[in-house]
N, C-alpha and C positions, 0 to 999 in steps of 0.2 A: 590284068587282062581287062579290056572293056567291054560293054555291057553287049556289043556287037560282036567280037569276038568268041564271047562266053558263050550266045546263044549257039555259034555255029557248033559248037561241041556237043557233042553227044554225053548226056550223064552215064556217069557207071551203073552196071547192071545193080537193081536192088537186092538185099539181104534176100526177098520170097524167089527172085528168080537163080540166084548163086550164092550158097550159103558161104564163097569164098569171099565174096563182092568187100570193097572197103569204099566207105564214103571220106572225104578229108574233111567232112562236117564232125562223123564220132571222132577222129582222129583228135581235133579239136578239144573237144571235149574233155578228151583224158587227159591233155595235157594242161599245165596251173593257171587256175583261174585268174592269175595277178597278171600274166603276161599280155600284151597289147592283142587281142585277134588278127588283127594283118599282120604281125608279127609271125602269130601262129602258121599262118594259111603260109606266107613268105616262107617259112624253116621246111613246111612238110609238102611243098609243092609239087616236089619229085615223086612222093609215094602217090598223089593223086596220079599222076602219069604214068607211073608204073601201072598202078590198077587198070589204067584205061588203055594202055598197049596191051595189054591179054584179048581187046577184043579186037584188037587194028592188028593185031600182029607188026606194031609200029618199035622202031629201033628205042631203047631205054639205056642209052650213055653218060648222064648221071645221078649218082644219088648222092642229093646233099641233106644231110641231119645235124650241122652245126649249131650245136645251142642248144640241141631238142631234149626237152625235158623227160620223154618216152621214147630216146631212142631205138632200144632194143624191140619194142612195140611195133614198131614203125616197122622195123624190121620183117620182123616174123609178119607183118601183114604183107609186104613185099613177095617176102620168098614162100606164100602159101600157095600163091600160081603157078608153081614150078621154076624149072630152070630156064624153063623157054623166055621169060621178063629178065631175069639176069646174064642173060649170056651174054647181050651183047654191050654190057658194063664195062667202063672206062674210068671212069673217076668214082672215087667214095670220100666222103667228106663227112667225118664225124669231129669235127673240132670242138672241146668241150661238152662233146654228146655225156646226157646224163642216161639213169637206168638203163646201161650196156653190160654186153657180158662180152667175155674172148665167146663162147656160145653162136651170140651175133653172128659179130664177126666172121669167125668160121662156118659159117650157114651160104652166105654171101660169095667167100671167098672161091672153091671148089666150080661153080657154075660161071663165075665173071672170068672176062680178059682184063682184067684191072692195068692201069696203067699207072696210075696218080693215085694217093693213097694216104689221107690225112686225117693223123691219129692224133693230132697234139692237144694236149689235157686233158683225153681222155683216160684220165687215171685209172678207171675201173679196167679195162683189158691192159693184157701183157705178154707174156712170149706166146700164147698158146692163138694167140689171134693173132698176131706179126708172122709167127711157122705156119699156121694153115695159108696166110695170104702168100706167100714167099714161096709155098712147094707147090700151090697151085697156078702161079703169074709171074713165071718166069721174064715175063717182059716188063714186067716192073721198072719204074724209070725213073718217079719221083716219091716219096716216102717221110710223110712227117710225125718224128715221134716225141716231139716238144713235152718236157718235162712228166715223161711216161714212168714214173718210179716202180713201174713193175717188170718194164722187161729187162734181160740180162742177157748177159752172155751166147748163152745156148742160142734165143733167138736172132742174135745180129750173126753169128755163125751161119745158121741156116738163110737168114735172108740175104747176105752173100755170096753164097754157096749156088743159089736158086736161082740169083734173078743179077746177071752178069751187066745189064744193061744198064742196072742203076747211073743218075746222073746225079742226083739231088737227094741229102738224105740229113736231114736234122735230129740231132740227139741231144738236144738243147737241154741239158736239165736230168739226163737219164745219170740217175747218180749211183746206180746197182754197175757198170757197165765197168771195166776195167784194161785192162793191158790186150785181155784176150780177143774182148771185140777190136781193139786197134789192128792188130793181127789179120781179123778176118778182113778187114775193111781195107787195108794193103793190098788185098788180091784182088781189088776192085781192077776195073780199065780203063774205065768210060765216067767217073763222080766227076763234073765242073764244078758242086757247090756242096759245100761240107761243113756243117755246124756242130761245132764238140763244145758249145759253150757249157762250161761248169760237171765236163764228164771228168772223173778223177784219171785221165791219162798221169801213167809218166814220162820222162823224157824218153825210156827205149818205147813206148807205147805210140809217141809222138811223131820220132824218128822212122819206126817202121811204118810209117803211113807216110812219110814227105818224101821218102829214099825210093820210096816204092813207083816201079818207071811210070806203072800204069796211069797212078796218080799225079805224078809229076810232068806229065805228058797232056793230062788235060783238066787240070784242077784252074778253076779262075777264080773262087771264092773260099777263103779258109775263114772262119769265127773262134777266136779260141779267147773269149771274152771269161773272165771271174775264171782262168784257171791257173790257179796262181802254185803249182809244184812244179811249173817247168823252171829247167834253167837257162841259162846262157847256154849251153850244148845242145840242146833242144832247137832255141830258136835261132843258132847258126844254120843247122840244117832244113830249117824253113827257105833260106835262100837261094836254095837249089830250087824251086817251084818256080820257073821262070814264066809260066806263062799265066801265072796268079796275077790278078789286076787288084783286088782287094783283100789285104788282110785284117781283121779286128784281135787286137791283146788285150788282157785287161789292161787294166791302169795301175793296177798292184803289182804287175810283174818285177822283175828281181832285173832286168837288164834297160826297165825304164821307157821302154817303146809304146804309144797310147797312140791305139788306132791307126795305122801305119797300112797307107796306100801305097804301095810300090809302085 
Protein backbone atom coordinates (compact mmCIF):
# COMPACT_ATOMS: atom_id res chain seq x y z
CA UNK A 1 0.00 0.00 0.00
CA UNK A 2 1.46 3.53 -0.52
CA UNK A 3 2.12 6.09 1.77
CA UNK A 4 -0.93 8.02 0.08
CA UNK A 5 -3.17 5.24 0.10
CA UNK A 6 -2.25 4.18 3.77
CA UNK A 7 -3.16 7.69 4.93
CA UNK A 8 -6.68 7.65 3.43
CA UNK A 9 -7.47 4.67 5.92
CA UNK A 10 -8.84 4.96 8.86
CA UNK A 11 -6.58 3.02 11.91
CA UNK A 12 -8.34 0.38 13.95
CA UNK A 13 -10.09 1.41 17.08
CA UNK A 14 -7.38 1.32 19.99
CA UNK A 15 -7.09 -1.59 22.68
CA UNK A 16 -8.62 1.81 25.53
CA UNK A 17 -11.52 2.32 23.04
CA UNK A 18 -12.39 -1.75 22.21
CA UNK A 19 -10.98 -4.28 24.32
CA UNK A 20 -11.82 -6.46 20.98
CA UNK A 21 -9.58 -4.03 18.66
CA UNK A 22 -6.46 -6.00 16.97
CA UNK A 23 -3.58 -3.94 15.49
CA UNK A 24 -1.40 -6.02 12.67
CA UNK A 25 1.53 -4.26 14.37
CA UNK A 26 0.98 -6.79 17.90
CA UNK A 27 0.07 -9.33 15.39
CA UNK A 28 3.52 -8.88 14.30
CA UNK A 29 4.98 -9.26 16.87
CA UNK A 30 3.91 -12.68 18.07
CA UNK A 31 4.98 -13.97 15.19
CA UNK A 32 9.23 -15.29 14.61
CA UNK A 33 11.41 -12.81 15.10
CA UNK A 34 13.66 -14.38 11.94
CA UNK A 35 10.96 -14.00 9.41
CA UNK A 36 11.32 -10.78 6.90
CA UNK A 37 8.53 -7.91 8.35
CA UNK A 38 6.92 -7.21 4.93
CA UNK A 39 6.80 -10.81 4.87
CA UNK A 40 4.84 -10.69 8.05
CA UNK A 41 2.60 -7.66 7.33
CA UNK A 42 2.17 -9.53 3.44
CA UNK A 43 0.81 -13.15 5.36
CA UNK A 44 -1.49 -11.31 7.99
CA UNK A 45 -2.91 -8.60 5.79
CA UNK A 46 -6.42 -9.99 5.80
CA UNK A 47 -6.76 -10.09 9.71
CA UNK A 48 -5.90 -6.42 9.51
CA UNK A 49 -9.00 -5.93 7.17
CA UNK A 50 -10.96 -8.11 8.94
CA UNK A 51 -10.57 -5.94 12.13
CA UNK A 52 -11.27 -2.89 10.21
CA UNK A 53 -14.57 -4.01 8.37
CA UNK A 54 -16.20 -4.33 12.04
CA UNK A 55 -16.28 -0.73 11.74
CA UNK A 56 -17.22 -0.02 7.68
CA UNK A 57 -19.50 -2.85 7.85
CA UNK A 58 -17.31 -3.55 4.80
CA UNK A 59 -17.58 -7.13 2.79
CA UNK A 60 -14.44 -9.64 4.27
CA UNK A 61 -14.10 -12.34 1.09
CA UNK A 62 -10.81 -13.58 2.14
CA UNK A 63 -8.76 -14.87 4.58
CA UNK A 64 -5.35 -15.77 3.67
CA UNK A 65 -2.79 -17.32 6.59
CA UNK A 66 -0.46 -19.18 4.30
CA UNK A 67 2.83 -19.66 6.03
CA UNK A 68 1.69 -17.87 9.27
CA UNK A 69 3.50 -18.99 12.06
CA UNK A 70 0.34 -17.95 14.52
CA UNK A 71 -2.23 -19.09 12.54
CA UNK A 72 -4.70 -20.09 14.87
CA UNK A 73 -4.07 -16.62 16.62
CA UNK A 74 -4.81 -14.85 13.99
CA UNK A 75 -7.80 -16.62 14.01
CA UNK A 76 -9.33 -16.32 17.22
CA UNK A 77 -8.42 -12.41 16.78
CA UNK A 78 -10.67 -12.57 13.61
CA UNK A 79 -13.68 -14.47 14.97
CA UNK A 80 -13.79 -12.18 18.35
CA UNK A 81 -15.95 -9.62 16.42
CA UNK A 82 -18.67 -11.98 15.79
CA UNK A 83 -20.05 -13.58 12.94
CA UNK A 84 -21.05 -10.36 11.40
CA UNK A 85 -16.75 -10.23 9.77
CA UNK A 86 -17.12 -13.85 8.82
CA UNK A 87 -20.24 -14.24 6.97
CA UNK A 88 -19.40 -12.92 4.18
CA UNK A 89 -16.33 -15.34 3.69
CA UNK A 90 -15.26 -17.06 0.50
CA UNK A 91 -11.93 -18.13 0.39
CA UNK A 92 -9.66 -19.57 3.50
CA UNK A 93 -6.12 -20.14 2.85
CA UNK A 94 -4.22 -21.74 5.48
CA UNK A 95 -1.51 -23.45 3.33
CA UNK A 96 1.34 -24.65 5.64
CA UNK A 97 -0.39 -22.57 8.41
CA UNK A 98 1.58 -23.31 11.76
CA UNK A 99 0.02 -23.22 15.56
CA UNK A 100 -3.51 -24.35 14.12
CA UNK A 101 -6.09 -26.45 15.50
CA UNK A 102 -9.34 -28.41 13.65
CA UNK A 103 -10.65 -25.71 16.92
CA UNK A 104 -9.62 -22.96 14.34
CA UNK A 105 -10.89 -24.07 11.80
CA UNK A 106 -14.21 -24.93 13.09
CA UNK A 107 -14.65 -21.41 14.78
CA UNK A 108 -14.53 -20.06 11.10
CA UNK A 109 -16.35 -22.47 9.46
CA UNK A 110 -20.28 -22.33 10.97
CA UNK A 111 -20.52 -18.28 10.28
CA UNK A 112 -18.59 -18.32 6.59
CA UNK A 113 -20.08 -19.16 3.01
CA UNK A 114 -16.86 -20.71 2.09
CA UNK A 115 -16.34 -21.52 -1.31
CA UNK A 116 -12.45 -22.31 -1.75
CA UNK A 117 -10.73 -23.98 0.94
CA UNK A 118 -6.94 -24.55 1.24
CA UNK A 119 -5.62 -26.91 3.80
CA UNK A 120 -2.65 -28.31 2.17
CA UNK A 121 0.22 -28.98 4.96
CA UNK A 122 -1.58 -28.12 7.17
CA UNK A 123 -0.79 -31.25 9.18
CA UNK A 124 -1.96 -30.20 12.55
CA UNK A 125 -5.99 -30.20 11.61
CA UNK A 126 -7.87 -33.29 10.37
CA UNK A 127 -11.30 -34.68 10.04
CA UNK A 128 -12.81 -32.51 12.67
CA UNK A 129 -12.01 -29.31 10.77
CA UNK A 130 -12.69 -30.80 6.94
CA UNK A 131 -16.64 -32.05 8.80
CA UNK A 132 -17.24 -28.85 10.52
CA UNK A 133 -16.31 -26.95 6.95
CA UNK A 134 -18.30 -29.56 4.65
CA UNK A 135 -21.67 -29.65 7.05
CA UNK A 136 -21.59 -25.88 7.22
CA UNK A 137 -20.70 -24.99 3.18
CA UNK A 138 -22.47 -27.04 1.37
CA UNK A 139 -21.22 -24.86 -1.64
CA UNK A 140 -18.16 -25.86 -1.36
CA UNK A 141 -16.37 -25.99 -4.80
CA UNK A 142 -12.70 -26.16 -4.34
CA UNK A 143 -10.81 -28.08 -1.37
CA UNK A 144 -7.17 -28.57 -0.97
CA UNK A 145 -6.05 -31.18 1.35
CA UNK A 146 -2.38 -31.75 0.11
CA UNK A 147 -0.51 -34.09 2.20
CA UNK A 148 -3.07 -33.79 5.31
CA UNK A 149 -1.96 -37.26 7.23
CA UNK A 150 -4.77 -36.60 9.58
CA UNK A 151 -7.83 -36.85 7.87
CA UNK A 152 -9.62 -40.17 6.90
CA UNK A 153 -12.31 -41.61 5.85
CA UNK A 154 -15.14 -40.52 7.96
CA UNK A 155 -14.23 -36.93 6.75
CA UNK A 156 -14.19 -37.30 2.90
CA UNK A 157 -17.50 -39.27 3.54
CA UNK A 158 -19.04 -36.25 4.96
CA UNK A 159 -17.51 -33.62 2.84
CA UNK A 160 -19.06 -35.57 -0.11
CA UNK A 161 -22.11 -35.95 1.41
CA UNK A 162 -22.29 -32.14 2.19
CA UNK A 163 -21.05 -30.16 -0.42
CA UNK A 164 -22.26 -31.88 -4.01
CA UNK A 165 -20.82 -29.05 -5.91
CA UNK A 166 -17.28 -29.92 -5.44
CA UNK A 167 -15.18 -29.38 -8.47
CA UNK A 168 -11.51 -29.56 -7.41
CA UNK A 169 -10.48 -31.60 -4.58
CA UNK A 170 -6.64 -32.59 -3.90
CA UNK A 171 -5.74 -35.50 -1.68
CA UNK A 172 -2.24 -35.46 -2.50
CA UNK A 173 -0.44 -37.30 0.01
CA UNK A 174 -3.47 -38.22 2.41
CA UNK A 175 -2.12 -41.64 3.03
CA UNK A 176 -4.76 -42.62 6.19
CA UNK A 177 -7.48 -42.44 3.19
CA UNK A 178 -8.60 -45.80 1.48
CA UNK A 179 -11.12 -47.66 -0.80
CA UNK A 180 -13.82 -46.08 1.25
CA UNK A 181 -13.25 -42.57 0.58
CA UNK A 182 -12.97 -43.64 -3.30
CA UNK A 183 -16.54 -44.68 -2.88
CA UNK A 184 -17.70 -41.41 -1.36
CA UNK A 185 -15.88 -39.48 -4.05
CA UNK A 186 -17.84 -41.69 -6.87
CA UNK A 187 -20.93 -40.01 -5.89
CA UNK A 188 -19.54 -36.75 -6.71
CA UNK A 189 -21.28 -34.95 -10.15
CA UNK A 190 -19.67 -31.94 -10.86
CA UNK A 191 -15.07 -32.76 -9.78
CA UNK A 192 -13.20 -31.53 -13.31
CA UNK A 193 -9.91 -31.89 -11.25
CA UNK A 194 -8.91 -34.76 -8.92
CA UNK A 195 -5.62 -35.41 -7.32
CA UNK A 196 -5.10 -38.90 -5.54
CA UNK A 197 -1.33 -38.64 -5.93
CA UNK A 198 0.16 -41.31 -3.41
CA UNK A 199 -3.49 -42.20 -1.72
CA UNK A 200 -3.33 -46.05 -1.33
CA UNK A 201 -6.35 -46.66 -3.72
CA UNK A 202 -6.95 -50.00 -5.23
CA UNK A 203 -7.87 -50.94 -8.48
CA UNK A 204 -11.84 -51.54 -7.25
CA UNK A 205 -11.13 -48.06 -5.24
CA UNK A 206 -9.90 -46.52 -8.69
CA UNK A 207 -12.50 -48.18 -10.87
CA UNK A 208 -15.42 -46.89 -8.66
CA UNK A 209 -14.40 -43.30 -9.19
CA UNK A 210 -13.63 -43.43 -13.33
CA UNK A 211 -16.97 -45.79 -13.90
CA UNK A 212 -18.80 -43.50 -11.83
CA UNK A 213 -21.05 -41.21 -14.76
CA UNK A 214 -20.80 -38.28 -12.54
CA UNK A 215 -17.30 -38.23 -12.83
CA UNK A 216 -16.79 -39.35 -16.04
CA UNK A 217 -18.99 -36.85 -17.41
CA UNK A 218 -16.96 -33.88 -16.30
CA UNK A 219 -13.56 -34.85 -14.92
CA UNK A 220 -10.64 -33.00 -17.25
CA UNK A 221 -7.81 -33.65 -14.80
CA UNK A 222 -6.98 -36.92 -13.04
CA UNK A 223 -3.22 -37.08 -10.93
CA UNK A 224 -2.48 -40.61 -10.00
CA UNK A 225 1.25 -39.91 -9.67
CA UNK A 226 3.70 -42.47 -6.89
CA UNK A 227 0.59 -44.80 -6.96
CA UNK A 228 2.02 -47.59 -7.77
CA UNK A 229 -0.90 -50.72 -6.62
CA UNK A 230 -2.84 -50.28 -9.56
CA UNK A 231 -2.98 -52.59 -12.30
CA UNK A 232 -3.42 -52.84 -15.86
CA UNK A 233 -7.56 -53.36 -14.91
CA UNK A 234 -7.44 -50.14 -13.24
CA UNK A 235 -5.99 -48.26 -15.86
CA UNK A 236 -8.02 -49.90 -18.77
CA UNK A 237 -10.89 -48.29 -16.98
CA UNK A 238 -9.29 -44.86 -16.96
CA UNK A 239 -10.13 -44.85 -20.74
CA UNK A 240 -13.56 -44.47 -20.30
CA UNK A 241 -12.94 -40.70 -19.03
CA UNK A 242 -13.36 -39.16 -22.38
CA UNK A 243 -13.60 -35.88 -21.63
CA UNK A 244 -10.20 -36.04 -19.40
CA UNK A 245 -7.43 -33.63 -21.27
CA UNK A 246 -4.87 -34.58 -18.79
CA UNK A 247 -3.78 -37.51 -17.03
CA UNK A 248 -0.45 -37.91 -14.70
CA UNK A 249 0.85 -41.89 -13.64
CA UNK A 250 3.63 -42.61 -11.92
CA UNK A 251 6.61 -43.67 -13.77
CA UNK A 252 6.69 -46.82 -11.61
CA UNK A 253 3.47 -48.03 -12.80
CA UNK A 254 3.19 -51.87 -13.91
CA UNK A 255 1.73 -51.08 -17.44
CA UNK A 256 4.64 -48.43 -18.22
CA UNK A 257 2.53 -45.17 -19.15
CA UNK A 258 4.63 -41.81 -17.69
CA UNK A 259 2.46 -38.87 -17.85
CA UNK A 260 0.05 -39.53 -20.45
CA UNK A 261 -1.90 -36.64 -21.98
CA UNK A 262 -4.70 -38.01 -23.93
Amino acid sequence: MSTDAAADVAPPPSPDDDPRATSLGRVDARDDDDDPPDEIRDRLRHVQEACDATTVDAPFPTLDLSGSHHAGDAIERVTCFGDAVVRGLRTLRLEFALRLEDSHVAALAPSATLEDVNLNGAQSVGDDAVIAIARANPGLRDIGLYWNVRVTDDAIATLCASCPALRSINLSGCKRLTDASAKSLSKLRRVESLNLTRCAFTDDGLTAIVLSPGIADHLVSLNLYAAARYTSRAYRCVGVLSQVRSIHWSPYDRVGVVNADP
